[in-house]
C-alpha positions as CSV (number, residue, x, y, z in Angstrom):
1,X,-17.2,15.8,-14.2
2,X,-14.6,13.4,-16.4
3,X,-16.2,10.1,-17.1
4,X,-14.6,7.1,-16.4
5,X,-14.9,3.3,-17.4
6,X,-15.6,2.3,-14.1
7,X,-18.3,2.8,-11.5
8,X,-16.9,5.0,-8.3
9,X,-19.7,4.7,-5.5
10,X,-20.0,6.1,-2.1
11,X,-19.6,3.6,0.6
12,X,-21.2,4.1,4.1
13,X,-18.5,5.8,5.6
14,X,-18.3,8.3,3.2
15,X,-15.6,7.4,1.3
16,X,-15.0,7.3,-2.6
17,X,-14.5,3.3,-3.8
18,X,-14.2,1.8,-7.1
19,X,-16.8,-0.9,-8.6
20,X,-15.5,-3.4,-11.2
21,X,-16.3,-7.1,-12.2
22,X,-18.9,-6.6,-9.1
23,X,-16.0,-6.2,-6.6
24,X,-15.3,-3.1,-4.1
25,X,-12.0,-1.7,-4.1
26,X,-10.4,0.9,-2.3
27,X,-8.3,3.9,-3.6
28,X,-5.3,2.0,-1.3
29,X,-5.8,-1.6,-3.2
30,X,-5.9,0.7,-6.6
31,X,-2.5,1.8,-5.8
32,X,-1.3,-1.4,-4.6
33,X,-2.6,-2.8,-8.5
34,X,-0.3,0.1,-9.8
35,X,2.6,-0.4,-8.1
36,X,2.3,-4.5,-8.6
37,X,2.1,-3.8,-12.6
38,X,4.8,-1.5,-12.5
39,X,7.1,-4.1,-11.1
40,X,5.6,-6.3,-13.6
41,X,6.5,-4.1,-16.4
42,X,10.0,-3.6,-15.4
43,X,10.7,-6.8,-14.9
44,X,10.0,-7.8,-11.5
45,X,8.3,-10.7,-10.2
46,X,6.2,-8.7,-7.5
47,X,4.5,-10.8,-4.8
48,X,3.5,-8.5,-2.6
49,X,3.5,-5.2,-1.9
50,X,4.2,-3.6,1.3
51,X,4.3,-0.2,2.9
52,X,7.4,2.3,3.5
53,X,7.8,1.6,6.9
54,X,7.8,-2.1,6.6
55,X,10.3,-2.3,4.4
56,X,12.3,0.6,6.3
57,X,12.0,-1.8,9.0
58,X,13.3,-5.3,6.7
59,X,16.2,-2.8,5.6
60,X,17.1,-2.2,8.9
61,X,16.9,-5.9,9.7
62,X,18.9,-7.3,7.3
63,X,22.0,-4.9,8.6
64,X,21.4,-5.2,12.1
65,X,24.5,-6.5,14.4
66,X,22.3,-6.4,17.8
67,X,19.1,-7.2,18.9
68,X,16.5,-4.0,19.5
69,X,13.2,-3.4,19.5
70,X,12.4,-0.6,16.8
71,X,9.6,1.2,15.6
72,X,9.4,2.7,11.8
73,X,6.6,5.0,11.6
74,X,5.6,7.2,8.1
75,X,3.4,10.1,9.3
76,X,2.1,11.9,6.3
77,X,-0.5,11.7,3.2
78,X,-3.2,11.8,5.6
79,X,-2.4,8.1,7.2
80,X,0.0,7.2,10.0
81,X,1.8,4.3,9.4
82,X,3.8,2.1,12.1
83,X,5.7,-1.1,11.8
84,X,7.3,-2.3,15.2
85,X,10.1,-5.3,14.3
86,X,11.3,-7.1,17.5
C-alpha cells in the first residue's frame, strides 16, 4: 500500500474518508477542492462548484423562450444525479 500525507479512515458506513487539520472529508468534497483550485489556477474566481446537471439545467435556463418544468438527471459513476428547475 502507497503511503500518503494524510490519514484515510473508515467511517461507520463503510466508506473510505480523508482526515486532515482534524476535519472529515469526503472523496466528493476532495474533488470539489480540485476542481475549485483548478479554476483558481486558470484564472477563475470560483465560488462554488456545482454538479453537471445543475448547470445543464442553468444552460438551459438562460436560453429558454417558454416556461416548462424540466428535469436534468446524470446517471452514471455510481451516483444518480437529478436537478428539477421550474
Amino acid at each position: 500500500m502507497q503511503t500518503v500525507s494524510f490519514k484515510i479512515v473508515r467511517t461507520s458506513n463503510g466508506d473510505s474518508w480523508v482526515e486532515a487539520h482534524d476535519k472529515m472529508y469526503s472523496p466528493s468534497q476532495i474533488g470539489a477542492f480540485a476542481t475549485k483550485d483548478a479554476g483558481q489556477i486558470a484564472g477563475l474566481n470560483v465560488l462554488r462548484v456545482v454538479s453537471k446537471p445543475t448547470a445543464a439545467a442553468f444552460a438551459y435556463d438562460l436560453q429558454k423562450t417558454n416556461d416548462k418544468i424540466i428535469a436534468v438527471y446524470d446517471l452514471g459513476g455510481g451516483t444518480f444525479d437529478i436537478f428539477i428547475q421550474f
